[in-house]
C-alpha positions in Angstrom: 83.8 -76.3 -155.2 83.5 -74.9 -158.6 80.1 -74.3 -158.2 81.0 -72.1 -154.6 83.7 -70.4 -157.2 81.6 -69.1 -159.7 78.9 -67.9 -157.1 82.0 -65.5 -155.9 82.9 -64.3 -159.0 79.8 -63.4 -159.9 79.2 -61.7 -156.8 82.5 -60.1 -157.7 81.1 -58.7 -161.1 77.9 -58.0 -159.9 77.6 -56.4 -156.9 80.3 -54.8 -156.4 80.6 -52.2 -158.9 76.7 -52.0 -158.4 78.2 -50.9 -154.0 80.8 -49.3 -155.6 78.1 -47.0 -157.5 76.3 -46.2 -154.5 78.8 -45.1 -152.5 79.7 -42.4 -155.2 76.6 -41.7 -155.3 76.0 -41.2 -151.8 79.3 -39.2 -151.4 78.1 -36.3 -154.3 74.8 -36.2 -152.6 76.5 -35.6 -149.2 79.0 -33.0 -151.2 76.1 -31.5 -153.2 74.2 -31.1 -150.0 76.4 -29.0 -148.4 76.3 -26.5 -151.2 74.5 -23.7 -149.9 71.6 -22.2 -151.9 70.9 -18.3 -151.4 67.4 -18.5 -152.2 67.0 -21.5 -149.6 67.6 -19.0 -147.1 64.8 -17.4 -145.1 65.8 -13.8 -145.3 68.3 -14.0 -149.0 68.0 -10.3 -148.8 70.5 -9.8 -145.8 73.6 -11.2 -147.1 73.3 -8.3 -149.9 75.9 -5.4 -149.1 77.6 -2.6 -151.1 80.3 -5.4 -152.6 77.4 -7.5 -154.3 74.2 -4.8 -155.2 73.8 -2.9 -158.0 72.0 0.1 -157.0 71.8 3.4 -159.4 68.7 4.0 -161.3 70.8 6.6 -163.6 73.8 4.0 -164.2 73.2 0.4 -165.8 74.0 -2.4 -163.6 76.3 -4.5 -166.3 76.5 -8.2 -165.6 79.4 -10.0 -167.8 78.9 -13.0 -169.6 81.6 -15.7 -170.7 82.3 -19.5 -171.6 85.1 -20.4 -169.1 87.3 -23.7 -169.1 84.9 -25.4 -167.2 81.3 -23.3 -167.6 79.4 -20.2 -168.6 79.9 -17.4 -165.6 77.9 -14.0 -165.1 80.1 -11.2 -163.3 78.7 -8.0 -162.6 80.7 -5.3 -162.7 81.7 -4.6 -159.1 84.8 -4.0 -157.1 85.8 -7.6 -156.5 82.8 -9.4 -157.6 83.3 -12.9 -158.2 81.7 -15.1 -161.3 78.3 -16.7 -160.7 78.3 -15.1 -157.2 74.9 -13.6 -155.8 73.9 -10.7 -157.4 71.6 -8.4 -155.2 69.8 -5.8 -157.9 67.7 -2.6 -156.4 64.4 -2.1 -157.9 63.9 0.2 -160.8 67.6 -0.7 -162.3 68.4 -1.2 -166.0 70.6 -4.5 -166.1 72.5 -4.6 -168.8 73.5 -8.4 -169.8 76.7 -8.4 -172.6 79.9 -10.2 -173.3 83.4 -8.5 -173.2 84.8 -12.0 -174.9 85.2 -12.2 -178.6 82.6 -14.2 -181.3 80.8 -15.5 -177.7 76.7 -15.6 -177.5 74.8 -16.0 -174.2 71.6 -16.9 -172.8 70.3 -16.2 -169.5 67.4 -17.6 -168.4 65.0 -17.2 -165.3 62.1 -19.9 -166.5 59.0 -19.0 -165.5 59.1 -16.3 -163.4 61.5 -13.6 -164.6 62.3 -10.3 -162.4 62.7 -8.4 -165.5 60.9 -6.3 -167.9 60.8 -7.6 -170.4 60.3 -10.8 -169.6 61.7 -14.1 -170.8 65.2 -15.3 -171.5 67.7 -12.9 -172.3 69.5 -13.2 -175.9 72.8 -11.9 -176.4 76.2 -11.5 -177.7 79.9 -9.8 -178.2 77.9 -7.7 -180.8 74.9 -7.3 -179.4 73.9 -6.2 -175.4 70.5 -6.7 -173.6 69.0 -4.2 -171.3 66.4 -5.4 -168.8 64.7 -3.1 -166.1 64.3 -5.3 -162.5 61.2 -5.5 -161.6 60.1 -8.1 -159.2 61.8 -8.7 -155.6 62.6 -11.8 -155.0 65.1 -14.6 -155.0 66.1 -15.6 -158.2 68.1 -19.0 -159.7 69.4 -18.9 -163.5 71.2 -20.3 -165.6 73.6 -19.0 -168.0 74.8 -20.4 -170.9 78.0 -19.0 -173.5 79.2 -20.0 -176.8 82.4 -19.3 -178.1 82.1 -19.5 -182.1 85.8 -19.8 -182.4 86.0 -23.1 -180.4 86.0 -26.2 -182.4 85.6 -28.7 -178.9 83.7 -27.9 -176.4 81.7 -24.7 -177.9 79.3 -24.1 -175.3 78.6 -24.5 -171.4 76.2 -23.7 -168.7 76.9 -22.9 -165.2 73.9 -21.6 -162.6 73.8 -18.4 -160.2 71.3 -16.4 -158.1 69.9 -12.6 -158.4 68.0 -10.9 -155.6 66.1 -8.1 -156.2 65.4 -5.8 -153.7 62.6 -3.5 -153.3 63.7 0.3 -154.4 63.6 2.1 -151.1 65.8 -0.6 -149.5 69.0 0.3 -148.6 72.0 -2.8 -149.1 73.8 -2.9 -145.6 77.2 -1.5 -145.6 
């Protein structure tokens, strides 16, 4: 009997945090799944439209970057844009990457493959703005990362977003 009793404890211990896990597990994978990736899509270009494209050669497109409670976010500055959205960029545009929030330094990054010129990851700060030119269509993921300097817990965070660029004589749907 004591032998049977100990066999079910253990059991107890043992596998059922280990069932436990998996399920989790299997639930954020599920979750995660359903997360829809721009860039995934077969055509990325089509869900770009006046709200979400910065278009004018003669005017910088100016993406804002921050450390928020829970992340870093990049908003462009559109009517209504929303942080870490899809940003759809026209050929031939200056980008200019900054931060409106006070003592904050940013990095964006596009790895490998960057659609700007220069390429490589882009640097910047409160005090100091970066201006890319878009170069290469294409779909891109990137992460963004933000300090806040004044912070004492919690100084930095990340968060991830997607940039299309379009070719220069494309027009964005209305």
């Amino acid at each position: 009997m004591n032998i049977q009793r100990s066999v079910v404890i253990w059991c107890r211990v043992l596998v059922l945090p280990v069932l436990l896990q998996v399920g989790i597990s299997s639930a954020q994978d599920h979750r995660h799944s359903k997360r829809t990736h721009i860039c995934a899509e077969p055509t990325p270009q089509a869900m770009c439209n006046a709200s979400n494209t910065c278009e004018s050669p003669s005017a910088p497109c100016r993406i804002d970057v921050k450390r928020t409670d829970y992340g870093a976010s990049a908003t462009p500055a559109l009517p209504g844009a929303k942080s870490n959205a899809p940003i759809c960029v026209k050929a031939g545009t200056i980008v200019t990457w900054h931060s409106a929030s006070k003592n904050t330094g940013f990095t964006v990054d596009f790895g490998p493959s960057s659609p700007f010129d220069p390429a490589g990851a882009i640097i910047g700060g409160s005090d100091r703005s970066v201006s890319v030119t878009a170069k290469k269509e294409g779909c891109y993921k990137y992460s963004v990362g933000a300090c806040d300097t004044d912070a004492i817990y919690g100084m930095c965070a990340e968060g991830t977003a997607e940039l299309i660029l379009i070719g220069a004589g494309t027009q964005a749907p209305q």
